[in-house]
MIGU-537669 format. One record per residue (C-alpha): x, y negated, z; residue number from 1; chain. Coordinates in steps of 0.25 Angstrom, whole numbers, padded with zeros to 4 digits, always signed. Example, Ala and Ser with C-alpha at 12.3 -4.5 7.8 and 13.67 -1.06 7.14 Angstrom:
! residues 2
[site [+0049; +0018; +0031]; 1; "A"],
[site [+0055; +0004; +0029]; 2; "A"],
This chain:
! residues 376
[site [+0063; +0047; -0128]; 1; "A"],
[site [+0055; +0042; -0137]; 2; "A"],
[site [+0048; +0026; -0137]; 3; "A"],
[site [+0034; +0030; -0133]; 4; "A"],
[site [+0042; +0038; -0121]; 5; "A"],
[site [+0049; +0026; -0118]; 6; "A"],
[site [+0038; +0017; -0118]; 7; "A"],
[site [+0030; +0023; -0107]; 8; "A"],
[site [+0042; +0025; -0099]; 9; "A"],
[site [+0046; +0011; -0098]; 10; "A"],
[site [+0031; +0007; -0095]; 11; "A"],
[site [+0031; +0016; -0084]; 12; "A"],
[site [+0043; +0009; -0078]; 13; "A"],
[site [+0037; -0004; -0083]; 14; "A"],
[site [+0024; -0001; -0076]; 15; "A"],
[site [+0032; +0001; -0064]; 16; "A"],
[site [+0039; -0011; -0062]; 17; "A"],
[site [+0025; -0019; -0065]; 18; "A"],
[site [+0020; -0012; -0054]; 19; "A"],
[site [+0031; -0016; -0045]; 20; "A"],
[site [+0030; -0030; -0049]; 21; "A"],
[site [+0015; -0031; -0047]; 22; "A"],
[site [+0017; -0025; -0032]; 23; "A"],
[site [+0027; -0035; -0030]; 24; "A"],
[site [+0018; -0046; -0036]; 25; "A"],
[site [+0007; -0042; -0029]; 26; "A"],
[site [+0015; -0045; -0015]; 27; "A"],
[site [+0021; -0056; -0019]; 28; "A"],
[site [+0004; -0061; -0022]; 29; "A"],
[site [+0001; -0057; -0008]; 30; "A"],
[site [+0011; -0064; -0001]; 31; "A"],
[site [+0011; -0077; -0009]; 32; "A"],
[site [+0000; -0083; -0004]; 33; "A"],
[site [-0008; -0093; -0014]; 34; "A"],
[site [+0002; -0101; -0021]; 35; "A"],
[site [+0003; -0099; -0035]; 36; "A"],
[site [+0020; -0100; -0036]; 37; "A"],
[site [+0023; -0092; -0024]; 38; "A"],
[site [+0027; -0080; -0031]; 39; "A"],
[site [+0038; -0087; -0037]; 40; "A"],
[site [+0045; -0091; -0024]; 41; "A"],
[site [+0046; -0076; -0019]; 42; "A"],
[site [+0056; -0068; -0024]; 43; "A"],
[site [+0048; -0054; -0022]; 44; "A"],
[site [+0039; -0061; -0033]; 45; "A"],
[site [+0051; -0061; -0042]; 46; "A"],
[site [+0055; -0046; -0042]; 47; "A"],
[site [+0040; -0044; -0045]; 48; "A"],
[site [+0044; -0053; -0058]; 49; "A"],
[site [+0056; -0044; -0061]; 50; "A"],
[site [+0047; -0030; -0059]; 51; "A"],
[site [+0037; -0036; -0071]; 52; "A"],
[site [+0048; -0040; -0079]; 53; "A"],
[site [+0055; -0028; -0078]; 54; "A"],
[site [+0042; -0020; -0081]; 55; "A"],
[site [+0041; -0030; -0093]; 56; "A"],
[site [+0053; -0027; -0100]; 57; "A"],
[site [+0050; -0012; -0099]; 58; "A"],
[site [+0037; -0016; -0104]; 59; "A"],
[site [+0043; -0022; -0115]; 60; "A"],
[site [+0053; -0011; -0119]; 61; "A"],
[site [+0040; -0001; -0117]; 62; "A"],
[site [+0033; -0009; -0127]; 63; "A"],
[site [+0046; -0008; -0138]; 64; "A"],
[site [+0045; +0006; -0138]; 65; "A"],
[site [+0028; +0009; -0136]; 66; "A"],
[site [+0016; +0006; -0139]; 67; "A"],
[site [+0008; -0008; -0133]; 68; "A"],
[site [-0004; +0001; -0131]; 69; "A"],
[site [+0004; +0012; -0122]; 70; "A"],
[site [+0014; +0002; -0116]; 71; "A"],
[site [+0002; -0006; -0110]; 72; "A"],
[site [-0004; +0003; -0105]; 73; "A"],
[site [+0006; +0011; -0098]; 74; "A"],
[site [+0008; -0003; -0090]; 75; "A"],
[site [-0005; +0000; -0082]; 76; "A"],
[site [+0004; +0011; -0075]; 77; "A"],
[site [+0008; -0003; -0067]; 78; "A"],
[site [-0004; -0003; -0057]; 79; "A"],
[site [-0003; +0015; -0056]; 80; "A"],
[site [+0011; +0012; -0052]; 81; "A"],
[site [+0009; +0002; -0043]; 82; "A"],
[site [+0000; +0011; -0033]; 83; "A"],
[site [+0013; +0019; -0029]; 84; "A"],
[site [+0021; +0008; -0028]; 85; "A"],
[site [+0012; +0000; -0021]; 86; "A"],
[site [+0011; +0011; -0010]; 87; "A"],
[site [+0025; +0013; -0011]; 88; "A"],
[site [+0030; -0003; -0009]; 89; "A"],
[site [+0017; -0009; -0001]; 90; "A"],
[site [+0012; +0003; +0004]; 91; "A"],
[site [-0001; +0000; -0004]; 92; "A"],
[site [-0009; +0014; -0004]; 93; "A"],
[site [-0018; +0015; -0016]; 94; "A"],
[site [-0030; +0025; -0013]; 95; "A"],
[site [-0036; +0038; -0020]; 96; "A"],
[site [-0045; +0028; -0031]; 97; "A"],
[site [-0031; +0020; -0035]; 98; "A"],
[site [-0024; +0034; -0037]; 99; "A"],
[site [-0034; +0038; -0046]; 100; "A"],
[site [-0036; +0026; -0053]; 101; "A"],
[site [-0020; +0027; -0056]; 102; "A"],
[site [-0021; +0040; -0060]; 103; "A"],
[site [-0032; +0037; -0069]; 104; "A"],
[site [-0025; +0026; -0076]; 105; "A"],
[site [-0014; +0035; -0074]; 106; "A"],
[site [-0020; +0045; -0084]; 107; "A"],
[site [-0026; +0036; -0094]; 108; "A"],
[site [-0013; +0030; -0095]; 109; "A"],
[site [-0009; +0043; -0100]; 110; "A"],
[site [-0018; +0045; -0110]; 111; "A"],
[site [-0017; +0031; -0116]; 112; "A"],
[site [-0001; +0036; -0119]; 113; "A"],
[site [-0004; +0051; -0124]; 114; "A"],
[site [-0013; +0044; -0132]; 115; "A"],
[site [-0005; +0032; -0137]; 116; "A"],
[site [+0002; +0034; -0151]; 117; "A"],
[site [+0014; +0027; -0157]; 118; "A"],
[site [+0012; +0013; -0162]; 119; "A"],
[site [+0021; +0005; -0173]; 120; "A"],
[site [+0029; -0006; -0170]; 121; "A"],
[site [+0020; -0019; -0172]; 122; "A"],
[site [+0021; -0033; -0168]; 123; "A"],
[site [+0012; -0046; -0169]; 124; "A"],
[site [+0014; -0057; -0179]; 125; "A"],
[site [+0016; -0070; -0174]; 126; "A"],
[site [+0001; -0075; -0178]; 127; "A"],
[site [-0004; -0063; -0170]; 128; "A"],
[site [+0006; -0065; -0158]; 129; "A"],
[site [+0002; -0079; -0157]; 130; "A"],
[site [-0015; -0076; -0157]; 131; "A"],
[site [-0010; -0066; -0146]; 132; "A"],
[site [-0003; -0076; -0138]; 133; "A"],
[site [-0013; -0087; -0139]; 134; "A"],
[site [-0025; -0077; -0135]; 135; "A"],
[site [-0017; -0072; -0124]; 136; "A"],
[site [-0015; -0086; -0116]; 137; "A"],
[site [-0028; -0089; -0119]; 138; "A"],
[site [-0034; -0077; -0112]; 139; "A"],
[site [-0024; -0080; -0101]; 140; "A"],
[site [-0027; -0094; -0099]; 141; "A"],
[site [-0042; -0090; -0098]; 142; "A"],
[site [-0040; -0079; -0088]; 143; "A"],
[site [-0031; -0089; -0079]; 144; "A"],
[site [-0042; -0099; -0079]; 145; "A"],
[site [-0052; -0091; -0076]; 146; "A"],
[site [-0044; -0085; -0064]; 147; "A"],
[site [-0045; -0098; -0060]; 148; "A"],
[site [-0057; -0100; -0057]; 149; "A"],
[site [-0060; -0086; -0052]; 150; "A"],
[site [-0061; -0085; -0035]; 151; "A"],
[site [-0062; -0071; -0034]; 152; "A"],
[site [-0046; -0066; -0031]; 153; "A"],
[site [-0050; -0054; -0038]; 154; "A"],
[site [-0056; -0059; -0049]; 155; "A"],
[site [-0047; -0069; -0051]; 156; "A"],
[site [-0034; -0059; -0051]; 157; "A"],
[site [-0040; -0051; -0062]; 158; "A"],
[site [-0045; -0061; -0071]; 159; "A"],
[site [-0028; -0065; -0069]; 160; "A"],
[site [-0025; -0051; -0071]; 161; "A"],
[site [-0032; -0049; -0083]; 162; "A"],
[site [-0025; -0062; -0088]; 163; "A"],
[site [-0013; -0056; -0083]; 164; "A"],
[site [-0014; -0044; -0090]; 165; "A"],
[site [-0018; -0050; -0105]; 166; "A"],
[site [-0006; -0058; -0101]; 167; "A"],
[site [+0004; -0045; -0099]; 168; "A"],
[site [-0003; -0036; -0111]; 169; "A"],
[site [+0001; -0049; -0123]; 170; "A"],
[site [+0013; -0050; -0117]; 171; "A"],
[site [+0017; -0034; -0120]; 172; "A"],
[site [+0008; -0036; -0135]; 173; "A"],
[site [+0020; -0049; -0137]; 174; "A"],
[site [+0030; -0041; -0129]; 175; "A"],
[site [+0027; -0027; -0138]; 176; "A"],
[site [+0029; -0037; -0150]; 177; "A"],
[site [+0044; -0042; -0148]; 178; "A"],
[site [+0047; -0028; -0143]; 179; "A"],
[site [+0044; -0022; -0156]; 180; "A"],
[site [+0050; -0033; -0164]; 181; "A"],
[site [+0063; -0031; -0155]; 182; "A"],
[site [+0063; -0016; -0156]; 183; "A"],
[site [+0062; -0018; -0173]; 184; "A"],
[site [+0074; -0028; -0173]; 185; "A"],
[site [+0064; -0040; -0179]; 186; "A"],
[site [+0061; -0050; -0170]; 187; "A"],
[site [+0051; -0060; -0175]; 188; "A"],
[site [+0042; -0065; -0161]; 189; "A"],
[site [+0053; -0073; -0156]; 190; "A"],
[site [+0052; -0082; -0145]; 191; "A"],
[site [+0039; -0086; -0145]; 192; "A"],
[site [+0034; -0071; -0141]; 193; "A"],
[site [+0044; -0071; -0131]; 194; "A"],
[site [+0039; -0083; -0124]; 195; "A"],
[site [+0025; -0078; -0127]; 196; "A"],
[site [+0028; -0066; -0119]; 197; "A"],
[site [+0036; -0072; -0108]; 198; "A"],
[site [+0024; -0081; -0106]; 199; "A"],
[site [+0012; -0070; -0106]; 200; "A"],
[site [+0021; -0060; -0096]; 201; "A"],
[site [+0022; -0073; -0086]; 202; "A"],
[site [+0007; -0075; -0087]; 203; "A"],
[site [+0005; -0061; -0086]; 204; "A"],
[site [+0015; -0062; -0072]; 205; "A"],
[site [+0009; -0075; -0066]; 206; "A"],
[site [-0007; -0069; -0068]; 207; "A"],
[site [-0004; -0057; -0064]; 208; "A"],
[site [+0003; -0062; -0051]; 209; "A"],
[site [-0007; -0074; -0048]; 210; "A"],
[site [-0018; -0061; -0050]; 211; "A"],
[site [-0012; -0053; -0039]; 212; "A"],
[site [-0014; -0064; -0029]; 213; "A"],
[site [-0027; -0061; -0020]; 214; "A"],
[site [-0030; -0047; -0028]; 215; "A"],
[site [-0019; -0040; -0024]; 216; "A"],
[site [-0012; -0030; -0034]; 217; "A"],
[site [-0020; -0019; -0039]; 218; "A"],
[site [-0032; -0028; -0048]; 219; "A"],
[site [-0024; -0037; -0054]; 220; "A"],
[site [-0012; -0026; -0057]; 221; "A"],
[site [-0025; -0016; -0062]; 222; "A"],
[site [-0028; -0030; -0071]; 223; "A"],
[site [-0017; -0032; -0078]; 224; "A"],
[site [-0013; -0018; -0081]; 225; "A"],
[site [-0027; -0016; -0087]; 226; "A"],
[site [-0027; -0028; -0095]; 227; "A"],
[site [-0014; -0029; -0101]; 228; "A"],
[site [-0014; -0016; -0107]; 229; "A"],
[site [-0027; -0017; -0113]; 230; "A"],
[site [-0023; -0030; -0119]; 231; "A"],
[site [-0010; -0025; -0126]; 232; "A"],
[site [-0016; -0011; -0130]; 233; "A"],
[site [-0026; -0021; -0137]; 234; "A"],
[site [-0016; -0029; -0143]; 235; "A"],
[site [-0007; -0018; -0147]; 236; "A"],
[site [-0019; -0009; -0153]; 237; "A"],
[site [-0023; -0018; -0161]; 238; "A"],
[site [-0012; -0027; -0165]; 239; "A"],
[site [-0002; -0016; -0166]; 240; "A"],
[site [-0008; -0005; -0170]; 241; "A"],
[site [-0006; +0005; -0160]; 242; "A"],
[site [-0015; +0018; -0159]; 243; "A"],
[site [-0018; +0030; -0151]; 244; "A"],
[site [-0016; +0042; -0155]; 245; "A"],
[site [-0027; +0051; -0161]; 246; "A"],
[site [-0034; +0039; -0168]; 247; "A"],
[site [-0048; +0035; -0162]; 248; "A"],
[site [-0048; +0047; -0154]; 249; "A"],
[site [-0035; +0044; -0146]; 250; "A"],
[site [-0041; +0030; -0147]; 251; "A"],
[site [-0052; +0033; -0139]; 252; "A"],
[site [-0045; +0043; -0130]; 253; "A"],
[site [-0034; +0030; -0126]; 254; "A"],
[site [-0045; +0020; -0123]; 255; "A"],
[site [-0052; +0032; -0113]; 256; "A"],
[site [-0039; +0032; -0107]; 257; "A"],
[site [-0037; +0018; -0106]; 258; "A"],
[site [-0050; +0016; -0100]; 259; "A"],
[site [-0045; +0029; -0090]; 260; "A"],
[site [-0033; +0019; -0085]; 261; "A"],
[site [-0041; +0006; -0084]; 262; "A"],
[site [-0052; +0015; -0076]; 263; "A"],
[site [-0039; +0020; -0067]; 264; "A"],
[site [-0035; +0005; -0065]; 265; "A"],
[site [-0048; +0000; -0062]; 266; "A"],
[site [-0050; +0012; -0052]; 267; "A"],
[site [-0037; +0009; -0046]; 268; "A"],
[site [-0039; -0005; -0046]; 269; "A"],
[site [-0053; -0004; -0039]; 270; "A"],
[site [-0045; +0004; -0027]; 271; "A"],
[site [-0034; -0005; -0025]; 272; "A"],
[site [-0044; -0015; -0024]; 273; "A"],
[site [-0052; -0010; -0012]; 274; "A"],
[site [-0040; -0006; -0006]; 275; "A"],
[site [-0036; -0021; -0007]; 276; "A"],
[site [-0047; -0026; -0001]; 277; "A"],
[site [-0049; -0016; +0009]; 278; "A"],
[site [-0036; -0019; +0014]; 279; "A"],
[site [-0038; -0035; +0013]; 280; "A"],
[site [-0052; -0033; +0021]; 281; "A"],
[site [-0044; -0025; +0031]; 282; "A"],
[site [-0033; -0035; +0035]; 283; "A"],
[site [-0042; -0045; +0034]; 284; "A"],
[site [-0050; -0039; +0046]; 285; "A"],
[site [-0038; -0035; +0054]; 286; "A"],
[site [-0034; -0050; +0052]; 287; "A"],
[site [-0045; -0055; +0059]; 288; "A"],
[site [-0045; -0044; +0072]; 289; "A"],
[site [-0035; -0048; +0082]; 290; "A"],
[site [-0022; -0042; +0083]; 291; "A"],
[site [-0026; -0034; +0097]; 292; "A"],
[site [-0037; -0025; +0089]; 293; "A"],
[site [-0051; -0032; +0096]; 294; "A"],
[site [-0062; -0037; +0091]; 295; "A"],
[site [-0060; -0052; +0087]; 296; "A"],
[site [-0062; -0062; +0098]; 297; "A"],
[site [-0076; -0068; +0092]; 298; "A"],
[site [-0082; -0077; +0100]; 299; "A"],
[site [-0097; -0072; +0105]; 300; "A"],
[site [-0109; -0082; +0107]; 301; "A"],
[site [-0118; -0076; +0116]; 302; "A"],
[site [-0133; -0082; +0114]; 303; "A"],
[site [-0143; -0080; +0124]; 304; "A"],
[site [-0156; -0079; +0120]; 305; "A"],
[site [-0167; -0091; +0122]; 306; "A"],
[site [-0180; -0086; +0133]; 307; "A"],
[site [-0191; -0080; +0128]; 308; "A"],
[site [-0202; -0090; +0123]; 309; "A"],
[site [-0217; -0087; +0123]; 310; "A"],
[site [-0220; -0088; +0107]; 311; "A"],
[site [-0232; -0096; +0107]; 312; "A"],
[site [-0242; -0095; +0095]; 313; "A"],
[site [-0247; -0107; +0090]; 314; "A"],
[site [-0261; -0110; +0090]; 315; "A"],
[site [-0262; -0102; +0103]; 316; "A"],
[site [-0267; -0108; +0118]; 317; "A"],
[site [-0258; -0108; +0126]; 318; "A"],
[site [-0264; -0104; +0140]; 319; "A"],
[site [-0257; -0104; +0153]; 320; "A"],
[site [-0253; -0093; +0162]; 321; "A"],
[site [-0262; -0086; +0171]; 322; "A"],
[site [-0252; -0083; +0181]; 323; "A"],
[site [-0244; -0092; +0182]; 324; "A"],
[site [-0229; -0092; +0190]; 325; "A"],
[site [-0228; -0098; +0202]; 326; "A"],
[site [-0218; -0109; +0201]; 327; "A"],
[site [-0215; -0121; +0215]; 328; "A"],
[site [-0218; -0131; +0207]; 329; "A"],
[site [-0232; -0127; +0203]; 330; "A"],
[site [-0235; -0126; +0221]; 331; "A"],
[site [-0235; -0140; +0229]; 332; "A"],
[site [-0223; -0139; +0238]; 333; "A"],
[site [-0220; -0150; +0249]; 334; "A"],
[site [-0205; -0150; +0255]; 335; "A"],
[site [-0201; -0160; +0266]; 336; "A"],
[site [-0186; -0162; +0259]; 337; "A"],
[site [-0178; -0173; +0268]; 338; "A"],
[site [-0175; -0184; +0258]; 339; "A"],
[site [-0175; -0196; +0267]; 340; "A"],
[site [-0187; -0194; +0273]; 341; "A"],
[site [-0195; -0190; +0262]; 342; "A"],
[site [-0202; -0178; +0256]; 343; "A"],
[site [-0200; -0171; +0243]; 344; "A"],
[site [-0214; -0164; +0238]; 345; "A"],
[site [-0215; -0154; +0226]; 346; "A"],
[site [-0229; -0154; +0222]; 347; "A"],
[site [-0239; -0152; +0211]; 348; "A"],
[site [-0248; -0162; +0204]; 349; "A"],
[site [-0248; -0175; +0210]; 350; "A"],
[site [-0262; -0176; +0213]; 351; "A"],
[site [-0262; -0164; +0222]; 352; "A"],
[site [-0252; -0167; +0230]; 353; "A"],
[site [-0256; -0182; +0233]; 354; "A"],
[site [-0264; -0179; +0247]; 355; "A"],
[site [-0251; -0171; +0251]; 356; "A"],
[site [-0242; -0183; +0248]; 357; "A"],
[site [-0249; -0194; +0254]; 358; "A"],
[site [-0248; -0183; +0268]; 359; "A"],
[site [-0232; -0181; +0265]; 360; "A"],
[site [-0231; -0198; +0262]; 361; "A"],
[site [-0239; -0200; +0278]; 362; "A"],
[site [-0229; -0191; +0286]; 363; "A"],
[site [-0217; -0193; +0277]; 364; "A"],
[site [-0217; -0206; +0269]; 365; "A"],
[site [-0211; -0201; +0256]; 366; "A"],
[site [-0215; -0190; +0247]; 367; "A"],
[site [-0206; -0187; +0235]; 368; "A"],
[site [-0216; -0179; +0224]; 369; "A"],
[site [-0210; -0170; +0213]; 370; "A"],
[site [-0219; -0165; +0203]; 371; "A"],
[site [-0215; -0155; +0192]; 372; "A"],
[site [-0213; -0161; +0177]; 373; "A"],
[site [-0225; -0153; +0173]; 374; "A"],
[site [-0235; -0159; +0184]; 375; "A"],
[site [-0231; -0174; +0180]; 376; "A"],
C-alpha cells in the first residue's frame, strides 16, 4: 500500500470517530444545562474525549504519510458520516436536501483527491512557527470575545466554531511538522511545539463544545469542518509547497471542487437546520397543549356591548319628540295608601295640583307629595 493509500484510509477512520465524538458531544450539550463545567462531571462526556483523541492520532499518522492539503480535506467526511450514525444511534432522520448535500460534498471530496499530487517532506522553522502561533491565539482570542457579546445562539455558536475550527486547522500545520520531523529521524521542535499543540487541540475542544450548546449539532459541526480545512490547505500550499496536479489547470479544477463540498455542506447544513427548528417549534407547541389532546383551558371574557346612543352633531337643535311615550309619571295619579292616616299622591308640577291638595288636606289631613327629579 502505498503512503497516499494509507493516508486517506486512516482519514476515513479518523473522520469516523470525529463524527462519533461530535454526536456524543452534541448530547452531552443537550443534557447539560447552562453551566459551563458540566461536561466534566458526566462520564458520557468523557468517551466523547476518547473518540476525538482517537480520531487525532489517526489524524496525525494520516498526516506522516500525506499531504496537509488532502488530509484536511478528507476531515470534512466527519459531518457526511455523522448523518448515518446520527440516524442509526439517536434515530435523527436526515432528509432528501441533507442527502444531497452529502453527496455533493461527497464528490468534490473526490475530485480534490484525484486531483491532489505528491508533496515533499517540509516543515516550519522556528521563526515561522512562532508568527503562526502568536497569530493563531490572537484570532482566537478575538472570535471568543466576540462570541461574548453576541445574543443570537446561532450566531454565536458559529462565530465559536469558526474559532474552533482555526483552532483545529493550526494544530494539524504544527502537528504535520513534528510528524515529518519524526518520520526523518530529526527532531528539532521539541517541547515547545508539543505544548503549542496540546494547547490549540484543547481550545479547538472547549469552542467547539461551548459551540454545540443551544445550536444543536449540524451548524457548528458544518463550521468547523469548513474551516479547518481551508486554513491548513492555506497554510500548507503556501508554506509547504504543495501543488495539484496538472499546474494551473488542476489548480483551478481543485478549488471548483472545493467549492462543490463547501456548497454540499452549506446545503446539508441549511437542511439540518430547518429540521432543528421545526422539530423545536413542534415540541415547544405540544408542551403547551395539555396531556388529554384539547384545546387549552384559556380563560374567556365575554364583553357586552354598551346601548346604542343617538350621535348628536354639534351645532344642530336639538328638538323634542313629537310623540312622545306615555310614562306614569308624566299623568297626575292620586292613591289613598294607609300610612297612619295619611295619603301618598303622585303628581305633576306643583302648581297644578295645589287645588287638589288643599281638597285631600280637608277630608284627610295629610298629603305626602312625590314629584319626579325632573319636575323639581
Amino acid at each position: 500500500m502505498s503512503s497516499l493509500a494509507l493516508s486517506v484510509l486512516l482519514s476515513l477512520v479518523s473522520a469516523v470517530a470525529y463524527a462519533a465524538g461530535a454526536i456524543v458531544q452534541e448530547r452531552v450539550a443537550a443534557a447539560g444545562g447552562s453551566r459551563p463545567y458540566a461536561p466534566l462531571r458526566n462520564g458520557t462526556w468523557w468517551v466523547a474525549v476518547a473518540l476525538n483523541g482517537v480520531g487525532a492520532v489517526l489524524h496525525v499518522v494520516a498526516l506522516a504519510y500525506g499531504p496537509l492539503s488532502l488530509v484536511q480535506p478528507l476531515g470534512a467526511l466527519t459531518i457526511v458520516f455523522a448523518l448515518p450514525m446520527a440516524a442509526v444511534f439517536v434515530r435523527r432522520k436526515a432528509g432528501r436536501t441533507a442527502w444531497r448535500g452529502a453527496l455533493m460534498a461527497t464528490v468534490g471530496l473526490a475530485g480534490l483527491l484525484a486531483l491532489t499530487g505528491s508533496a515533499g517532506s517540509h516543515t516550519l522553522a522556528g521563526p515561522e512557527q512562532l508568527v503562526l502561533a502568536a497569530g493563531t491565539a490572537g484570532a482566537v482570542v478575538v472570535l471568543l470575545v466576540l462570541a461574548k457579546g453576541l445574543h443570537r445562539p446561532m450566531l454565536r455558536s458559529v462565530v465559536l466554531a469558526v474559532g474552533a475550527g482555526i483552532a483545529f486547522g493550526m494544530a494539524s500545520v504544527f502537528t504535520k511538522t513534528v510528524a515529518v520531523e519524526w518520520t526523518s529521524g530529526s527532531v528539532t521542535s521539541g517541547l515547545p511545539t508539543l505544548l503549542v499543540i496540546a494547547g490549540l487541540a484543547a481550545a479547538g475542544l472547549l469552542l467547539s463544545q461551548a459551540a454545540y450548546r443551544g445550536a444543536g449539532l449540524t451548524a457548528p459541526l458544518a463550521t468547523v469542518t469548513v474551516v479547518n480545512p481551508v486554513v491548513a490547505a492555506a497554510v500548507g500550499i503556501t508554506m509547504f509547497g504543495e501543488q495539484f496536479r496538472f499546474g494551473m489547470t488542476g489548480t483551478l479544477l481543485a478549488l471548483g471542487c472545493g467549492a462543490l463540498a463547501a456548497a454540499g455542506l452549506v446545503l446539508l447544513t441549511t437542511e439540518r437546520v430547518g429540521a432543528e427548528r421545526r422539530t423545536a417549534e413542534r415540541e415547544e407547541s405540544e408542551e403547551r397543549t395539555p396531556e388529554d389532546g384539547g384545546a387549552p383551558d384559556v380563560p374567556h371574557t365575554v364583553v357586552l356591548p354598551e346601548p346604542a346612543k343617538p350621535a348628536a352633531v354639534q351645532g344642530a337643535a336639538v328638538l323634542p319628540d313629537p310623540f312622545p311615550a306615555p310614562t306614569a309619571l308624566s299623568l297626575p295619579l292620586t292613591l289613598p295608601l294607609d300610612h297612619g292616616g295619611g295619603r301618598v299622591e303622585f303628581g305633576g308640577r306643583p302648581a297644578a295640583g295645589s287645588a287638589r291638595r288643599g281638597d285631600l288636606e280637608a277630608r284627610t289631613g295629610t298629603v305626602q307629595t312625590l314629584t319626579p327629579p325632573a319636575l323639581r
